[in-house]
ChimeraX commands (.cxc) that place a marker at each C-alpha (Angstrom):
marker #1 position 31.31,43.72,165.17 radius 0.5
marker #1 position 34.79,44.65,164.71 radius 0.5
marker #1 position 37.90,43.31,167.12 radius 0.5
marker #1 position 40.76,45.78,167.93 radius 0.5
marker #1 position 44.47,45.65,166.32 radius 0.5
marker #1 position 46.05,44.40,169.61 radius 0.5
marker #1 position 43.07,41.65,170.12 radius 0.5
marker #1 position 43.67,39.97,166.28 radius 0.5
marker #1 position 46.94,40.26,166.26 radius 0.5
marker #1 position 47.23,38.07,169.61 radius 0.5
marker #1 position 44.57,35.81,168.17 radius 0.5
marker #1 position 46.48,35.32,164.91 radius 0.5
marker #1 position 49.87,34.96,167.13 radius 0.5
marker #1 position 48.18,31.77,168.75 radius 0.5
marker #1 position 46.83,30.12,165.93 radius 0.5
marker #1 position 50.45,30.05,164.40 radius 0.5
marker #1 position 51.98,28.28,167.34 radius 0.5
marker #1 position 48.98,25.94,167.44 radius 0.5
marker #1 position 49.70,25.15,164.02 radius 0.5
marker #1 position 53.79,24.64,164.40 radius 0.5
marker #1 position 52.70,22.24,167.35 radius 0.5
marker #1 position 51.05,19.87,164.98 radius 0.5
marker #1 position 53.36,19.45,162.47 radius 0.5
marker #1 position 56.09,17.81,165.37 radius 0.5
marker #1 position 53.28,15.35,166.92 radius 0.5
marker #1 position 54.02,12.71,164.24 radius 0.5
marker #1 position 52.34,12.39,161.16 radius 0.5
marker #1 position 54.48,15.06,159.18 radius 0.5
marker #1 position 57.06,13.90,156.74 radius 0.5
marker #1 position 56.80,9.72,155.81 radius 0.5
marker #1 position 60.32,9.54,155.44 radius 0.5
marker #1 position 60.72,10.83,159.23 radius 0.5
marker #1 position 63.64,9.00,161.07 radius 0.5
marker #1 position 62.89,5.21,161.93 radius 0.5
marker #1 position 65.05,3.01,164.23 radius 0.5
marker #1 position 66.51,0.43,162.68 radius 0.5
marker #1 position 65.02,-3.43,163.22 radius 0.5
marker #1 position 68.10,-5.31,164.62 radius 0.5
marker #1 position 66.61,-8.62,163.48 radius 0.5
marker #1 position 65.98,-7.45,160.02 radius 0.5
marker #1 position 67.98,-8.55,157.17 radius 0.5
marker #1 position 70.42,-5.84,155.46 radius 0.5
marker #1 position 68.34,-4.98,152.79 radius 0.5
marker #1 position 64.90,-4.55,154.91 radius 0.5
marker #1 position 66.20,-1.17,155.87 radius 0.5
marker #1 position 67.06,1.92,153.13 radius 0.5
marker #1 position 69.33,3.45,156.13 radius 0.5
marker #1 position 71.78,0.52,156.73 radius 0.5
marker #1 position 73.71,-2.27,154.69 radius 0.5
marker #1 position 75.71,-4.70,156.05 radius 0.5
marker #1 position 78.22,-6.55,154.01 radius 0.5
marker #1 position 76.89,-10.08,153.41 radius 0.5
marker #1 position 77.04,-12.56,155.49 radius 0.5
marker #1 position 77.71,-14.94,153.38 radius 0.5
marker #1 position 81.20,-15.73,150.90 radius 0.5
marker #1 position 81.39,-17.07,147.35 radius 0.5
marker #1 position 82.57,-21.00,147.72 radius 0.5
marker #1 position 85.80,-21.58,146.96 radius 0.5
marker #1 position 87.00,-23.28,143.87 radius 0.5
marker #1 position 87.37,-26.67,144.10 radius 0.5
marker #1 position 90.88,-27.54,143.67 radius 0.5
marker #1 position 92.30,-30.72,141.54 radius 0.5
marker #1 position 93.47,-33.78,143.55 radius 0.5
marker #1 position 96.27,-35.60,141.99 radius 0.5
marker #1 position 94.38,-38.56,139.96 radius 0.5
marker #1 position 95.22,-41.92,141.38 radius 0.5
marker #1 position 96.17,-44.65,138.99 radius 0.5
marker #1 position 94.42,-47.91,139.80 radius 0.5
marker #1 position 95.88,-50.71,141.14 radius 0.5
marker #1 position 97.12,-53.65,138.96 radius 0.5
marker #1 position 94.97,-56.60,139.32 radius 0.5
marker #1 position 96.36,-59.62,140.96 radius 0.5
marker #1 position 97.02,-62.63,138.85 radius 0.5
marker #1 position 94.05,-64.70,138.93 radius 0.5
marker #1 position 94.52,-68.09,140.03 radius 0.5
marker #1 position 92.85,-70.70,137.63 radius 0.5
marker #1 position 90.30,-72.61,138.95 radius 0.5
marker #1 position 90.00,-75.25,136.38 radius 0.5
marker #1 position 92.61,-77.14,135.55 radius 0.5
marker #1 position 93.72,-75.86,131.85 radius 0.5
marker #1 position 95.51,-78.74,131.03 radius 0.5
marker #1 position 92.38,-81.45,132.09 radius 0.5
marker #1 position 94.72,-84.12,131.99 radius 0.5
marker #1 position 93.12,-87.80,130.80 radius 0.5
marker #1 position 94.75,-91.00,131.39 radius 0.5
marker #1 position 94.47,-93.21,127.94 radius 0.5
marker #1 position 92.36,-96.17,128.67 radius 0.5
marker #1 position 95.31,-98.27,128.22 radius 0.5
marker #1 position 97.68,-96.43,131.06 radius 0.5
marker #1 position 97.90,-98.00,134.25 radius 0.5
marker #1 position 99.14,-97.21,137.89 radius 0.5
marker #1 position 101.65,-99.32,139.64 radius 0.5
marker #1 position 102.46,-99.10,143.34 radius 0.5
marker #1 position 101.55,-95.89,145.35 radius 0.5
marker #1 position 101.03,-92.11,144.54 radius 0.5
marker #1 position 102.80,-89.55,145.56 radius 0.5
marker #1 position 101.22,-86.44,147.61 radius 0.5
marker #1 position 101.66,-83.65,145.06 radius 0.5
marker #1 position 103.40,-81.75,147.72 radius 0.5
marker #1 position 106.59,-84.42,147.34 radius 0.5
marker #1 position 106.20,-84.58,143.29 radius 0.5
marker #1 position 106.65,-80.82,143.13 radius 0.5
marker #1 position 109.75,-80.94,145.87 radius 0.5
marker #1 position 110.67,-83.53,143.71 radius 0.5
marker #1 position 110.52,-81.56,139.94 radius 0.5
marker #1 position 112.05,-77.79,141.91 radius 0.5
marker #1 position 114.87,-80.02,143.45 radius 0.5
marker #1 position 115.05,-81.57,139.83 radius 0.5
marker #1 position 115.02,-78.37,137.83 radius 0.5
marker #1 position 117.52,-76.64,140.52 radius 0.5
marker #1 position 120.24,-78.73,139.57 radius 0.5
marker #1 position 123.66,-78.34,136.88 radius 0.5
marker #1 position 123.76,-80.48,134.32 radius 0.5
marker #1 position 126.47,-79.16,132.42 radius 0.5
marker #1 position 129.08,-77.96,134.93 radius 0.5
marker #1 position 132.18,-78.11,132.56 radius 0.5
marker #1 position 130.90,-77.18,129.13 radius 0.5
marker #1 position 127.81,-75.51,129.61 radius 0.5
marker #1 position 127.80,-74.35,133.73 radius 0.5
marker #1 position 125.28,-71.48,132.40 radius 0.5
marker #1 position 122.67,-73.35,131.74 radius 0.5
marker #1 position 120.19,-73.14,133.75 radius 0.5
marker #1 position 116.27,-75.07,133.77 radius 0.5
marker #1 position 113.55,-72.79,135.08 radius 0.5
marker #1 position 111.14,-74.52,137.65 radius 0.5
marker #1 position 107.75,-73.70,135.44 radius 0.5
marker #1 position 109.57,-75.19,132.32 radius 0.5
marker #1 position 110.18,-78.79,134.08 radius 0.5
marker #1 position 106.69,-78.13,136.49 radius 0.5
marker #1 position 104.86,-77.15,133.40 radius 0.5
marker #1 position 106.06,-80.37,130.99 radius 0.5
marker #1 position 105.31,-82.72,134.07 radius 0.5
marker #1 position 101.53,-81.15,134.90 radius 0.5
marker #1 position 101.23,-81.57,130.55 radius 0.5
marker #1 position 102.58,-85.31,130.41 radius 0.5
marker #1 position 100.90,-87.01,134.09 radius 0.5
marker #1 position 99.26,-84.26,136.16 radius 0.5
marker #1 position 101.69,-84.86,138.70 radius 0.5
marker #1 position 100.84,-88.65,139.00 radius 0.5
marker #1 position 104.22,-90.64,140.28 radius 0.5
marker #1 position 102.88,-93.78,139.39 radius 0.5
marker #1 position 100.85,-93.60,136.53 radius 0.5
marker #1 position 102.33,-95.88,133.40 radius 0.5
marker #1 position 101.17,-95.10,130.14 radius 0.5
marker #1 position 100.60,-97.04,127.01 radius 0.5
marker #1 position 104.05,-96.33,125.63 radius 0.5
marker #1 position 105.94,-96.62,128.07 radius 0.5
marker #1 position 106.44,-93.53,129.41 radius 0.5
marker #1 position 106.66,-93.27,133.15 radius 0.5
marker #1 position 105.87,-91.51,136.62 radius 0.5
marker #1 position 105.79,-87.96,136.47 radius 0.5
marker #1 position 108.05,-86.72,133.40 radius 0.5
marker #1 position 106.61,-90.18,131.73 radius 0.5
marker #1 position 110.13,-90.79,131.08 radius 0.5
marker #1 position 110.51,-93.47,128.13 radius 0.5
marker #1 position 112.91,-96.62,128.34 radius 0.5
marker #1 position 114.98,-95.36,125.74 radius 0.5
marker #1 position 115.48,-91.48,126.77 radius 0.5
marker #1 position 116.18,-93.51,131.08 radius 0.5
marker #1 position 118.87,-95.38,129.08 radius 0.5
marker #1 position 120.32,-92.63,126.92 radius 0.5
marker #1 position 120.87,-90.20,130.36 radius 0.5
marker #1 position 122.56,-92.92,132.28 radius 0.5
marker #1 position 124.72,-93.98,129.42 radius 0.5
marker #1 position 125.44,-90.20,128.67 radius 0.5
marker #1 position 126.07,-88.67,131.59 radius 0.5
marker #1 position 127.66,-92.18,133.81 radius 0.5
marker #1 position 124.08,-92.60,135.92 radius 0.5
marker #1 position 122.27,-95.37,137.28 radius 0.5
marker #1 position 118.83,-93.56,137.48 radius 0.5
marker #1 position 115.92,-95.04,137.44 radius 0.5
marker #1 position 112.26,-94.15,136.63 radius 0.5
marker #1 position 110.42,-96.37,138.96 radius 0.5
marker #1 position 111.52,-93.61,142.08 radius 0.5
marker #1 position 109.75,-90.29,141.25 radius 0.5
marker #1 position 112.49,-88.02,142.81 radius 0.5
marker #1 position 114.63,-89.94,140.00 radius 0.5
marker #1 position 112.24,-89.36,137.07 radius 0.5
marker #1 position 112.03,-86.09,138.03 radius 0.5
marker #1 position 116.09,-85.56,137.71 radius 0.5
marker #1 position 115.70,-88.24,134.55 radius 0.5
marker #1 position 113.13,-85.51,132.79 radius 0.5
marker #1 position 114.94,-82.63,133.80 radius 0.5
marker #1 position 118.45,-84.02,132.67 radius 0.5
marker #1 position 116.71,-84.75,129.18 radius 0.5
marker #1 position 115.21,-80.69,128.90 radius 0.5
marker #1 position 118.95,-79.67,129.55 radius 0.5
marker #1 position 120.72,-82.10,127.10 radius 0.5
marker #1 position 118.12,-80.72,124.46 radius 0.5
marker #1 position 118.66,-77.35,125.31 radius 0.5
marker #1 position 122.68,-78.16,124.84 radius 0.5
marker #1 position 122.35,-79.91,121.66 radius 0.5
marker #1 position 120.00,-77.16,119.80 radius 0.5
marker #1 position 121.58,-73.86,121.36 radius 0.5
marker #1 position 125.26,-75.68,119.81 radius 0.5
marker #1 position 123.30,-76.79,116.47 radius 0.5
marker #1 position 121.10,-73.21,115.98 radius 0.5
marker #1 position 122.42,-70.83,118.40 radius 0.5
marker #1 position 125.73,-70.47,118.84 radius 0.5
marker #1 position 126.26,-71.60,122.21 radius 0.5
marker #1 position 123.60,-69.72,123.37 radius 0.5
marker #1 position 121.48,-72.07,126.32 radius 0.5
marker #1 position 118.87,-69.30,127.05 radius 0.5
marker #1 position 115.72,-70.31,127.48 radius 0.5
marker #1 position 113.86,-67.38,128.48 radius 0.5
marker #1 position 110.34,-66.25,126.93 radius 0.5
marker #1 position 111.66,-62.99,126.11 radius 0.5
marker #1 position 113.60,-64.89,123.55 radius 0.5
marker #1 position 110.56,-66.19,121.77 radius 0.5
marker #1 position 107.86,-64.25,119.71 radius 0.5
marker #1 position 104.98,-66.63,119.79 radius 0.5
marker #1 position 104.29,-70.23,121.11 radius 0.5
marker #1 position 104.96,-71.07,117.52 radius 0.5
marker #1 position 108.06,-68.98,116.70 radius 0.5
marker #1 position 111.36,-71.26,116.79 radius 0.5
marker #1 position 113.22,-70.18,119.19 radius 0.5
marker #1 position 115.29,-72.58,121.52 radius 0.5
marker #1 position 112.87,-72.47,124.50 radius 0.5
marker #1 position 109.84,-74.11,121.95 radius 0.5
marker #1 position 112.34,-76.15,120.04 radius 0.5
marker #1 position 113.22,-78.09,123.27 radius 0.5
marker #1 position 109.86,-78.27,124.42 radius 0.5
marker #1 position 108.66,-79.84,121.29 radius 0.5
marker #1 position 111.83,-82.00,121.18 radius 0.5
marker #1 position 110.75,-83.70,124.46 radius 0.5
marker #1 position 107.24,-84.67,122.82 radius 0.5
marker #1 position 108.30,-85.73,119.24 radius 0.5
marker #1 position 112.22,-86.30,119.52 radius 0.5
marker #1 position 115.42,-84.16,119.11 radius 0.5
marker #1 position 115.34,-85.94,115.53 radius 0.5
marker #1 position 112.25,-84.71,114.04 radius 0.5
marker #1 position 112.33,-80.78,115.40 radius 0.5
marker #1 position 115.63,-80.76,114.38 radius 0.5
marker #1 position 114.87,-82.00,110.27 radius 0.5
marker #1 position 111.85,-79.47,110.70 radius 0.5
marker #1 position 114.04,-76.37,112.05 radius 0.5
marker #1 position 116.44,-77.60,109.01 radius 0.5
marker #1 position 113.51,-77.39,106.75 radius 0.5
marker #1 position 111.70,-74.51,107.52 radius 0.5
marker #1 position 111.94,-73.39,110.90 radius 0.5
marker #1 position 108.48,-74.60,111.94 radius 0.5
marker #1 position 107.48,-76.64,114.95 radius 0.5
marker #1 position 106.13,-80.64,114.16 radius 0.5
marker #1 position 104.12,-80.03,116.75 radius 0.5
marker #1 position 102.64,-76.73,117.61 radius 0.5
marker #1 position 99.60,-78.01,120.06 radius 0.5
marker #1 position 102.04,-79.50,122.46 radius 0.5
marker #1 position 104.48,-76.55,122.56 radius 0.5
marker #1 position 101.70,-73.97,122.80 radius 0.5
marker #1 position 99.80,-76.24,126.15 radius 0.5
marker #1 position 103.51,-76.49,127.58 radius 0.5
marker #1 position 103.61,-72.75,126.89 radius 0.5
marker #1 position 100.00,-71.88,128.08 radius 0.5
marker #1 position 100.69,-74.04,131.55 radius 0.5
marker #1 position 104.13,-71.94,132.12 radius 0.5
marker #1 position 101.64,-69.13,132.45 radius 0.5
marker #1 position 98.98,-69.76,134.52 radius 0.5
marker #1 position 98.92,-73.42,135.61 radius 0.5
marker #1 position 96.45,-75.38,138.05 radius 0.5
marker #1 position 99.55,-76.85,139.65 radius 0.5
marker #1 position 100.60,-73.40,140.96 radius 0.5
marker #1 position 97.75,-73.98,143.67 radius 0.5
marker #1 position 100.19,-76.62,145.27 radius 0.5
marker link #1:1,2 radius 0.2
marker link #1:2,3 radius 0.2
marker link #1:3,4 radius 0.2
marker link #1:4,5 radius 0.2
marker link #1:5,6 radius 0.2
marker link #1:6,7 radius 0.2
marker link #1:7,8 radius 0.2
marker link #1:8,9 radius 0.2
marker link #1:9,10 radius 0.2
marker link #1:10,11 radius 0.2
marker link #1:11,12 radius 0.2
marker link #1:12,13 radius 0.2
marker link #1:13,14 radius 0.2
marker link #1:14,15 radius 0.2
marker link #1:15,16 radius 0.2
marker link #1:16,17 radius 0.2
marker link #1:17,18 radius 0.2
marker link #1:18,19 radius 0.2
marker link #1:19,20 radius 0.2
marker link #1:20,21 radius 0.2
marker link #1:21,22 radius 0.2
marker link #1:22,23 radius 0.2
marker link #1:23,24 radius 0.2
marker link #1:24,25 radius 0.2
marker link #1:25,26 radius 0.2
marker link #1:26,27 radius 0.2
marker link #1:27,28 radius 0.2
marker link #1:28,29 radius 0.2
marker link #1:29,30 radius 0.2
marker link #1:30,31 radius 0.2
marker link #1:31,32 radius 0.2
marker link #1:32,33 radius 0.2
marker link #1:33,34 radius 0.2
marker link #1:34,35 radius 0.2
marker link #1:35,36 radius 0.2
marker link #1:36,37 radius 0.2
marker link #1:37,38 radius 0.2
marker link #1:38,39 radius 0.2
marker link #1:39,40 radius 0.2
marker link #1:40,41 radius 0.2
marker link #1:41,42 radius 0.2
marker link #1:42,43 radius 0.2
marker link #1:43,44 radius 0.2
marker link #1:44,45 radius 0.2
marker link #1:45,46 radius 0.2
marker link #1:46,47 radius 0.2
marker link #1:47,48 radius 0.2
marker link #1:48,49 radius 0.2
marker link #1:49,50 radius 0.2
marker link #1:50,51 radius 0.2
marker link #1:51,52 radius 0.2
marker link #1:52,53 radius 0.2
marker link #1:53,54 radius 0.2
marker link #1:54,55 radius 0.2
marker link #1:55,56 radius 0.2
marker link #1:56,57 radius 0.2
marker link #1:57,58 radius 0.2
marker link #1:58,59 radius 0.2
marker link #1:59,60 radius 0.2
marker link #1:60,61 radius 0.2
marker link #1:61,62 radius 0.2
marker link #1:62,63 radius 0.2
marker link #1:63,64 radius 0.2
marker link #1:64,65 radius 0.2
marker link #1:65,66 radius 0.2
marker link #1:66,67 radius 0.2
marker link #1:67,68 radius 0.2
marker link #1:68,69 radius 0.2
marker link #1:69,70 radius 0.2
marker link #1:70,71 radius 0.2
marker link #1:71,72 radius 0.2
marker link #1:72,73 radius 0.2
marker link #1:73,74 radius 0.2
marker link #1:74,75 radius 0.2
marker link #1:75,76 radius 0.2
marker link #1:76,77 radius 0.2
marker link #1:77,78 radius 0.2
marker link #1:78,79 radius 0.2
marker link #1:79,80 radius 0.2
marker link #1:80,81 radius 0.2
marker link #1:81,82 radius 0.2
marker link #1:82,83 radius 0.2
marker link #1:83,84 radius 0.2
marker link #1:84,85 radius 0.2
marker link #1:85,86 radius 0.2
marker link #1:86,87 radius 0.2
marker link #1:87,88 radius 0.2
marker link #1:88,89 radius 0.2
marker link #1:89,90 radius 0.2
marker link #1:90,91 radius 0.2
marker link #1:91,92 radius 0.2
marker link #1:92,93 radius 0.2
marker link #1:93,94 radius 0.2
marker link #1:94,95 radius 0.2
marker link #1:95,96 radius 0.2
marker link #1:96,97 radius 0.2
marker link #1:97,98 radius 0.2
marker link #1:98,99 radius 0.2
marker link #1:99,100 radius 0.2
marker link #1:100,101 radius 0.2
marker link #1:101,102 radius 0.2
marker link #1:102,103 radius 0.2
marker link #1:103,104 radius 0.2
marker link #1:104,105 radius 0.2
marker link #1:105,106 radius 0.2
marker link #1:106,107 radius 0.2
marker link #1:107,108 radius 0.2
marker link #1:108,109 radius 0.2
marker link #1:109,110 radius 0.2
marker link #1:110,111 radius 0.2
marker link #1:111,112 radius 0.2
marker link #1:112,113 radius 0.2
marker link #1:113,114 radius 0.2
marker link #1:114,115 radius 0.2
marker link #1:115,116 radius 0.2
marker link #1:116,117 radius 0.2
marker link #1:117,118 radius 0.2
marker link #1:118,119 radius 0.2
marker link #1:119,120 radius 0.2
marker link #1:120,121 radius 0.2
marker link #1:121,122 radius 0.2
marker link #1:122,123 radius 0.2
marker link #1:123,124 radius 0.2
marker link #1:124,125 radius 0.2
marker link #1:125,126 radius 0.2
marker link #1:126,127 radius 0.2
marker link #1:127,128 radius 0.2
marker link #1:128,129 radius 0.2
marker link #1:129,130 radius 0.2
marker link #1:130,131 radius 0.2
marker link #1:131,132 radius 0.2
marker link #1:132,133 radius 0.2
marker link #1:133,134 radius 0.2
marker link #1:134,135 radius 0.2
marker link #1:135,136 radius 0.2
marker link #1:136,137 radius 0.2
marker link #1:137,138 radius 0.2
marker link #1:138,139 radius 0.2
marker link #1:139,140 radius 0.2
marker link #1:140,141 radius 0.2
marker link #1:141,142 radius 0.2
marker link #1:142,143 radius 0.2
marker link #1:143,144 radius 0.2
marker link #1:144,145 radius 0.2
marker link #1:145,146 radius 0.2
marker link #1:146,147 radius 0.2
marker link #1:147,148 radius 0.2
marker link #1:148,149 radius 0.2
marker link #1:149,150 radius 0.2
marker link #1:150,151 radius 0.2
marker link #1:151,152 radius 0.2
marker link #1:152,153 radius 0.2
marker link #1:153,154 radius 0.2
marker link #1:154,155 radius 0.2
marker link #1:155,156 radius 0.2
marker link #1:156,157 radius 0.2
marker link #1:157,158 radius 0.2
marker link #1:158,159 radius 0.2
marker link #1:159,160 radius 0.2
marker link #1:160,161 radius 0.2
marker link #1:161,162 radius 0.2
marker link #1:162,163 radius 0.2
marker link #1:163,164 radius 0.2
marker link #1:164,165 radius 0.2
marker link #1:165,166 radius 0.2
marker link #1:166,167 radius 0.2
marker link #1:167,168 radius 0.2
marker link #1:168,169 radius 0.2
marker link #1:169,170 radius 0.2
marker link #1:170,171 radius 0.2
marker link #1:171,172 radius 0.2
marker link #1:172,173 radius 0.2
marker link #1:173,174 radius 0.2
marker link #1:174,175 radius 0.2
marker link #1:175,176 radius 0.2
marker link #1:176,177 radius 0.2
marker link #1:177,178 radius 0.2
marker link #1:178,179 radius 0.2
marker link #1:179,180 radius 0.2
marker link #1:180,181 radius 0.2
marker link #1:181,182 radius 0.2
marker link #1:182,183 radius 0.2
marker link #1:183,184 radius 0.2
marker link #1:184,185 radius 0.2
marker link #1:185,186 radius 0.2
marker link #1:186,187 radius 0.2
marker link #1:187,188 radius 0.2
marker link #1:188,189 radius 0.2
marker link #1:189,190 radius 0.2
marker link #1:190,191 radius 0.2
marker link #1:191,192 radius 0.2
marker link #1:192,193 radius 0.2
marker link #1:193,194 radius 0.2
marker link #1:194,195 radius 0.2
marker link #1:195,196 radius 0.2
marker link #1:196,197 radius 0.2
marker link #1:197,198 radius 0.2
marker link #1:198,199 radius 0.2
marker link #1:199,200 radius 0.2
marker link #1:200,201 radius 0.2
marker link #1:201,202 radius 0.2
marker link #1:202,203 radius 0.2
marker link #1:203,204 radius 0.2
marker link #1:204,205 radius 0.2
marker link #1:205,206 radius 0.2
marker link #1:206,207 radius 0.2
marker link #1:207,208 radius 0.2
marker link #1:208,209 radius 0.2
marker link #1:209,210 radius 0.2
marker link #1:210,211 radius 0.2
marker link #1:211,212 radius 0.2
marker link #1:212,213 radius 0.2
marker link #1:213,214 radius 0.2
marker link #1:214,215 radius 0.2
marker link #1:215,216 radius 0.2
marker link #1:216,217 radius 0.2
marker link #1:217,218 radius 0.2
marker link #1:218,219 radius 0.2
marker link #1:219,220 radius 0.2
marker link #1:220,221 radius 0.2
marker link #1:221,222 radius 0.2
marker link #1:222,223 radius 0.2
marker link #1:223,224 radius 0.2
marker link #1:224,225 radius 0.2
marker link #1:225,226 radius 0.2
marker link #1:226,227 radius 0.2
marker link #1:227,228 radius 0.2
marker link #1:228,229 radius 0.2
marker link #1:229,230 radius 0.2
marker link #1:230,231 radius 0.2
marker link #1:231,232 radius 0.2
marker link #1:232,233 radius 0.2
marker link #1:233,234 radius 0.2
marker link #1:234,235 radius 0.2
marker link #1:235,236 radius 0.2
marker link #1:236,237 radius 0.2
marker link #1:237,238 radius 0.2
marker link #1:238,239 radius 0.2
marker link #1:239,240 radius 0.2
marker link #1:240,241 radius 0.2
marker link #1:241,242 radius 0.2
marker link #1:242,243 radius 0.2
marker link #1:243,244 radius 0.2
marker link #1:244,245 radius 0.2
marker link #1:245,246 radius 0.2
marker link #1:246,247 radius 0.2
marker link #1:247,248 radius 0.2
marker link #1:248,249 radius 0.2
marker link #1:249,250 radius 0.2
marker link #1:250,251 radius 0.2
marker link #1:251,252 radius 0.2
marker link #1:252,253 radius 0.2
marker link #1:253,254 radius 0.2
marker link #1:254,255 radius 0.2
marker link #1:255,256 radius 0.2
marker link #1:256,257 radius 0.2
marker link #1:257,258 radius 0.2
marker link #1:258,259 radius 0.2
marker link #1:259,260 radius 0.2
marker link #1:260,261 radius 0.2
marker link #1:261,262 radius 0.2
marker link #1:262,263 radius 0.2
view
């Protein structure tokens, strides 16, 4: 049966705006507008970026370097020179507290010898410490089997030689006076060889000396005290050598780093 003009064309009319009325209902295009998740990350959506977050560290930057700290000098705990008492040595009357015997040797080595001719030379207080720690260990009343005494073990001959020299009455026995006895014998050495081999020079520093075994006046007058002004001055004469090289280099060793600093 056929429809009339009017009829279809009212029919088609309809079916067109049914149709446009689907296509806005939500299933049209995929890439339709979305809102955008708030607690999404930046690159969940294609719509928005954010700029990150997050910066590159920063560079470390350089610290001045610290240099380390020197070490303190360490205090010996065994006493280098492990001084023995020959068999033969003996003590008379009482010891000393080492407290007094090193008032005693500082006083000792504190004093001026040589005021008129020589009122620059001076004794350092490890030199005459240092020769006493070697020859007793401090002991005031230790006699030994030459005759050396107290804490320099001063000999007979050297107590009579410094009175007779120098117009003194000193005597051994009292340790503050073996002390100045000991200590007036380094500075008459140091006299006689800076006159003889140094032109007047009475400086006794270490500076002055290469090695424990080089001959210069601070090791000449320590091994004069051992073995005589006699014999290191024939070996100096000779060939500039030390007679004896063991003593000069404990006296030298103990000047250092000696046990008797701990007092």
């Amino acid at each position: 049966m056929q429809r009339s003009g009017l009829a279809w064309l009212a029919g088609a009319a309809a079916a067109l705006v049914l149709a446009a009325g689907c296509g806005l209902t939500g299933h049209g295009d995929s890439q339709a507008y979305r809102p955008v998740d708030t607690q999404s990350s930046a690159t969940d959506s294609p719509y928005e970026t954010a700029e990150p977050t997050t910066r590159p560290a920063p560079k470390p930057t350089k610290t001045a370097s610290k240099k380390p700290k020197p070490k303190p000098k360490a205090t010996p705990t065994e006493d280098p020179n492990n001084f023995q008492a020959p068999a033969c040595a003996k003590h008379e009357g009482t010891r000393v507290s080492t407290a007094s015997a090193k008032s005693a040797l500082v006083s000792a080595a504190g004093k001026t010898y040589w005021p008129t001719s020589a009122p620059t030379l001076k004794l350092s207080s490890d030199l005459v410490k240092s020769v006493a720690w070697h020859e007793s260990g401090w002991q005031s009343n230790i006699v030994n089997c030459d005759g050396g005494r107290g804490l320099m073990q001063v000999m007979p001959d050297t107590e009579e030689m410094i009175n007779n020299r120098f117009g003194q009455s000193l005597d051994a026995r009292d340790y503050r006076q073996n002390a100045v006895i000991g200590a007036n014998y380094l500075a008459w050495l140091t006299k006689y060889f800076g006159d003889e081999f140094f032109k007047k020079s009475y400086n006794l520093s270490t500076s002055k000396c290469k090695t424990h075994a080089s001959p210069c006046l601070l090791n000449l007058v320590i091994a004069a005290y051992n073995s005589g002004f006699g014999t290191v001055d024939a070996a100096y004469k000779t060939d500039k050598s030390l007679p004896n090289p063991a003593y000069v280099d404990s006296v030298r060793s103990l000047m250092s780093s000696c046990y008797c600093d701990r007092y």
